[in-house]
PAZAPA-4460 file (N, C-alpha, C; in steps of 0.05 Angstrom, whole numbers, plus 32768, in hexadecimal, padded with zeros to 4 digits):
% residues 63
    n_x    n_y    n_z   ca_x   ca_y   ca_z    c_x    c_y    c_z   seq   type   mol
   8010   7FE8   8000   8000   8000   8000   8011   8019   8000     1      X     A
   8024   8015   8018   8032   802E   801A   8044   8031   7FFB     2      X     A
   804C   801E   7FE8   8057   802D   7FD3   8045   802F   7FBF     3      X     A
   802F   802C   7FC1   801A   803B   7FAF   801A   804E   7FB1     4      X     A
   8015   8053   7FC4   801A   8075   7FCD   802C   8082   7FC9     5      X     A
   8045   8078   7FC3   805D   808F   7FB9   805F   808E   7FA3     6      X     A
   8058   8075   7F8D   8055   807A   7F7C   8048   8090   7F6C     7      X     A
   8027   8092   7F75   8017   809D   7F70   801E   80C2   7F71     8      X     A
   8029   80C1   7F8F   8039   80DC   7F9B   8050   80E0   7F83     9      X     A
   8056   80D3   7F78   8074   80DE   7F6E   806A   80E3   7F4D    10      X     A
   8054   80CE   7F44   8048   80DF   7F30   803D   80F7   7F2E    11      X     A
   8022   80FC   7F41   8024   8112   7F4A   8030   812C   7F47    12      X     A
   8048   8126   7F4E   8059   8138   7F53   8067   8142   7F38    13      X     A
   806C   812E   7F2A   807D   8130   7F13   8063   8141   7EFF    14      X     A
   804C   8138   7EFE   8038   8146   7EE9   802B   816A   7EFE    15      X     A
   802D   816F   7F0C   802D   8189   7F1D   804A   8198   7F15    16      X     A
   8069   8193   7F0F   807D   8192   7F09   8076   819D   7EE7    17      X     A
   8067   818D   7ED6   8068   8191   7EB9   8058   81A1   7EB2    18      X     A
   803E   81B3   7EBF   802F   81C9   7EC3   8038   81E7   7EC6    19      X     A
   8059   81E6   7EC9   805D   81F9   7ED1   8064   821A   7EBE    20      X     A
   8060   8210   7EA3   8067   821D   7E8D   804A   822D   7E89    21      X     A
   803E   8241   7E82   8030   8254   7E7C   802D   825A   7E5A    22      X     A
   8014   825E   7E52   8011   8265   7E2D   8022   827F   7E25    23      X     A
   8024   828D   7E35   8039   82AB   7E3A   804D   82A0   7E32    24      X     A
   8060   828A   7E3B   807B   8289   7E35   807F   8277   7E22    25      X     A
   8069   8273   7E11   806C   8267   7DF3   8066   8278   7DE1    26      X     A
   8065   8296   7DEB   8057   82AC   7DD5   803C   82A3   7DC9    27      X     A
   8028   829F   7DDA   800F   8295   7DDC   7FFD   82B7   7DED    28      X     A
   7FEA   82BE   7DE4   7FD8   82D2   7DFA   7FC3   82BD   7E04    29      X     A
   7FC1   82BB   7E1C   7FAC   82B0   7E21   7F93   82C1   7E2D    30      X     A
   7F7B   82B6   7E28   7F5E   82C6   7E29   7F4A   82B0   7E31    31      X     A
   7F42   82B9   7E45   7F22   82A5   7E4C   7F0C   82B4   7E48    32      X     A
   7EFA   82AB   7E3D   7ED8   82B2   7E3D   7EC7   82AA   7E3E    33      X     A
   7EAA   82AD   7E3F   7E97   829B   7E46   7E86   8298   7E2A    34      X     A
   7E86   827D   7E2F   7E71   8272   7E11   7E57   8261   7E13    35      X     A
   7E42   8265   7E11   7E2C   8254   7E18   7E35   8244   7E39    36      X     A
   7E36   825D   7E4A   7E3A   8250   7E68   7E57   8246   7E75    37      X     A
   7E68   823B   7E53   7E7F   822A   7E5F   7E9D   8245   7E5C    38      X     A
   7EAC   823E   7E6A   7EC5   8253   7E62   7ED9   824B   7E4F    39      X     A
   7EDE   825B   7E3D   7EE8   824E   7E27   7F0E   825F   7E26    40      X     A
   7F1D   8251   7E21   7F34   8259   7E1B   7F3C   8263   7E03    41      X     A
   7F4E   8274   7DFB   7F4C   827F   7DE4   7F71   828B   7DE8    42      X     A
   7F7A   8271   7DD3   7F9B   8276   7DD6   7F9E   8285   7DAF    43      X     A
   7FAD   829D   7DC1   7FBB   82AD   7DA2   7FD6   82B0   7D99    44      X     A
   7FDC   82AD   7D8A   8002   829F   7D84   7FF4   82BB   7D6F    45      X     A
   8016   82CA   7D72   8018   82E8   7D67   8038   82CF   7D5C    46      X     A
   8040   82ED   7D48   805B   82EA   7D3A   8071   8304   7D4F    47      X     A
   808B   82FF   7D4F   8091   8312   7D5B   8096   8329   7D53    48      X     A
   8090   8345   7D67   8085   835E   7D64   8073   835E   7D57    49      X     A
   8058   8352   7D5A   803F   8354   7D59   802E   8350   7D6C    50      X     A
   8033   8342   7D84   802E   8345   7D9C   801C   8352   7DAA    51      X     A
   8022   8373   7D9A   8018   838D   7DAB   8001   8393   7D9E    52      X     A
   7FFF   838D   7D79   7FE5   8392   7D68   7FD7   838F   7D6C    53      X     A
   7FC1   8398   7D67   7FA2   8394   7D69   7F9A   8384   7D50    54      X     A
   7F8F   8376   7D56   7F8E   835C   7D35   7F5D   8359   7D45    55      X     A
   7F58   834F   7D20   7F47   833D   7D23   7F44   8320   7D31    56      X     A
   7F31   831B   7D3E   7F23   8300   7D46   7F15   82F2   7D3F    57      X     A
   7F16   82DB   7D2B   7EFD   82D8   7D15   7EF9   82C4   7D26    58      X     A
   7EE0   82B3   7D37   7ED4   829B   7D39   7ECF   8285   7D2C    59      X     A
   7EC6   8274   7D2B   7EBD   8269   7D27   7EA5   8256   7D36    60      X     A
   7E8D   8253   7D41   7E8A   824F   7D54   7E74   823B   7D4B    61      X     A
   7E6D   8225   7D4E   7E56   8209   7D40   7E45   8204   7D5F    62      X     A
   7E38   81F7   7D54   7E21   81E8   7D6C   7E2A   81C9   7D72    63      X     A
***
C-alpha cells in the first residue's frame, strides 16, 4: 500500500512540475470568454513586433 502511494505522489508531482510554462512564454495572448454559459479560451500567436497591433477576430462559431 504504502508504495502505491509514492508512486502515485511522485507522479503527481512530476505532472504539477510540467504545468509550469504559461501561453505568454510561447508568444501566445491568452483571452477567456463566455460562450453559451461555458468559458471558452481563446489562444493568439502574433509574428514578432506585432504583438502590440490591433488586428481582426474572425470566428467561427457552429452548433
Amino acid at each position: 500500500m504504502k508504495t502505491t502511494i509514492y508512486i502515485l505522489t511522485i507522479f503527481m508531482a512530476s505532472q504539477v512540475l510540467a504545468q509550469k510554462n504559461k501561453a505568454e512564454d510561447f508568444g501566445f495572448r491568452h483571452f477567456q470568454t463566455i460562450y453559451k454559459g461555458d468559458t471558452v479560451d481563446i489562444l493568439i500567436k502574433s509574428k514578432k513586433g506585432d504583438e502590440l497591433k490591433k488586428k481582426a477576430n474572425f470566428s467561427i462559431l457552429s452548433r
